[in-house]
PAKOL-285537 format. One record per residue (C-alpha): residue number from 1; residue in three letters; x, y, z. Coordinates in nm, 3 decimals. Layout:
residues N
- num/residu/u/v/w
- NUM/ALA/X/Y/Z
...
This chain:
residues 107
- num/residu/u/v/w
- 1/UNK/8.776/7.829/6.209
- 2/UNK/8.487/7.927/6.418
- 3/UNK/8.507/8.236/6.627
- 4/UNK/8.342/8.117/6.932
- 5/UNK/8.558/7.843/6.993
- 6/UNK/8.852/8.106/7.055
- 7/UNK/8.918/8.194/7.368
- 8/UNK/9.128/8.572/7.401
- 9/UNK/9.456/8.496/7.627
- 10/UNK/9.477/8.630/7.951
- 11/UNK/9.811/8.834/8.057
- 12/UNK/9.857/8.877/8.432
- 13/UNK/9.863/9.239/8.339
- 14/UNK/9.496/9.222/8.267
- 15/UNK/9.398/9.091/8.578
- 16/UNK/9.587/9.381/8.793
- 17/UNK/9.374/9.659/8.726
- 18/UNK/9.060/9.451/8.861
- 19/UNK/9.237/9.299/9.142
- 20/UNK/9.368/9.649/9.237
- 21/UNK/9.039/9.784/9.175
- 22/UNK/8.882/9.497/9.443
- 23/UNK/9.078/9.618/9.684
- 24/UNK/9.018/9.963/9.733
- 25/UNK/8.697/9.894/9.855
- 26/UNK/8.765/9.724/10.182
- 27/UNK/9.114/9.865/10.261
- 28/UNK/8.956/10.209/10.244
- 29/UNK/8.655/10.057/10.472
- 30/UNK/8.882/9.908/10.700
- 31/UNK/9.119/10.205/10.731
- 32/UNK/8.854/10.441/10.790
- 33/UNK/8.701/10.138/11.087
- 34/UNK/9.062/10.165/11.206
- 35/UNK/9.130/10.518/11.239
- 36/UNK/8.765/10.581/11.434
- 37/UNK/8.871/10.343/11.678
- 38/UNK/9.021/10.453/11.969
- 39/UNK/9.304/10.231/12.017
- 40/UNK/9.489/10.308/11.647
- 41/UNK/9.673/10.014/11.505
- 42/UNK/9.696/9.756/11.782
- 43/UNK/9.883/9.385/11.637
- 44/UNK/9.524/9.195/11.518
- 45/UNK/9.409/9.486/11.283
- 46/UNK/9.688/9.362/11.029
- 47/UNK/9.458/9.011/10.979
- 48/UNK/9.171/9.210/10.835
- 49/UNK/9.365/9.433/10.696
- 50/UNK/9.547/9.204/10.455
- 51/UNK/9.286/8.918/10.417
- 52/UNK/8.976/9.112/10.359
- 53/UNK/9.118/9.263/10.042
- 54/UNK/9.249/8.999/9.971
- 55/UNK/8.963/8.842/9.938
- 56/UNK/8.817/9.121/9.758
- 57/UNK/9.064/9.158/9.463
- 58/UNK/9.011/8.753/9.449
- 59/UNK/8.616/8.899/9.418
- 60/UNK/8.713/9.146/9.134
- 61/UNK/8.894/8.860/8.915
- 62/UNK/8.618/8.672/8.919
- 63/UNK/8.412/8.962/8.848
- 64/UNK/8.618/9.016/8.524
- 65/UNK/8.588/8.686/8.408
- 66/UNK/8.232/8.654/8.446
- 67/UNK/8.140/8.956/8.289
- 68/UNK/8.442/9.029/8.021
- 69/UNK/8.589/8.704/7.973
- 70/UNK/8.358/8.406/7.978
- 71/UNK/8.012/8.609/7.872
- 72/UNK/8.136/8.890/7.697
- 73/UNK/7.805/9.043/7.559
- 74/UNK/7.431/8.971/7.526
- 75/UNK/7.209/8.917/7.846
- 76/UNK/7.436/8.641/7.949
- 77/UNK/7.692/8.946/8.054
- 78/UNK/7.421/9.091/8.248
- 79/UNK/7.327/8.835/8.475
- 80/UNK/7.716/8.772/8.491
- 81/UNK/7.770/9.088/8.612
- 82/UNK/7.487/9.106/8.844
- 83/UNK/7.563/8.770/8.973
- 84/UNK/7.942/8.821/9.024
- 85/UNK/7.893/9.185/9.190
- 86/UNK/7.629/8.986/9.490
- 87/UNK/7.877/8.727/9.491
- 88/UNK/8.170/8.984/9.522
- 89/UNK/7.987/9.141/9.846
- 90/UNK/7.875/8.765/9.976
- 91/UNK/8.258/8.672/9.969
- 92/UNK/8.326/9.008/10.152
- 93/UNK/8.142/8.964/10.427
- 94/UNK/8.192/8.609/10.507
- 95/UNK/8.563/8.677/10.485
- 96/UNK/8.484/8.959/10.737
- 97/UNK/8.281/8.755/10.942
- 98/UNK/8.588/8.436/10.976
- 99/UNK/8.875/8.708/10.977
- 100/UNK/8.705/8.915/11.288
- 101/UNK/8.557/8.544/11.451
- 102/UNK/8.904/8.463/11.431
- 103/UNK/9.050/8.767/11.614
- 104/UNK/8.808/8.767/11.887
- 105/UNK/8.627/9.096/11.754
- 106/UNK/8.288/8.965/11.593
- 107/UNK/8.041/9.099/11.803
């Protein structure tokens, strides 16, 4: 049996934490955005507010695979993690940039 060949099972419970942890980022951004604005709440906030994290706890699972699942140590894990964390903020803002395009507030 060789030891590299096994992969460790993933629960969904695993994956909750990260997710969770991806969205705390932009909801907090976005509810901060939101309460500076003048006009509190109006009906196209709730876009952004649900796909943007959204999109980042989809950032933060991939995060956790890169760097805990599929290259769990050595310098591979580095450049995981410091690939996945750019590509975490890249899929951030374009999802910001389409979500806002979309609503008519890119500007």
């Amino acid at each position: 049996m060789n030891p590299f060949n096994s992969t460790p099972t993933i629960r969904i419970k695993d994956l909750l934490l990260p997710a969770c942890l991806g969205m705390i980022l932009p909801t907090v951004w976005l509810v901060f955005l939101a309460l500076a604005n003048e006009n509190i709440f109006q009906i196209w906030m709730y876009l952004p507010l649900t796909l943007i994290p959204l999109s980042g706890a989809a950032g933060a699972i991939f995060f956790f695979f890169m760097g805990f699942h599929w290259f769990p140590r050595g310098n591979r894990k580095l450049i995981a993690i410091i690939f996945s964390s750019i590509l975490y903020f890249i899929i951030l803002w374009l999802t910001s940039v389409f979500v806002f395009n979309y609503t008519g507030h890119w500007h």
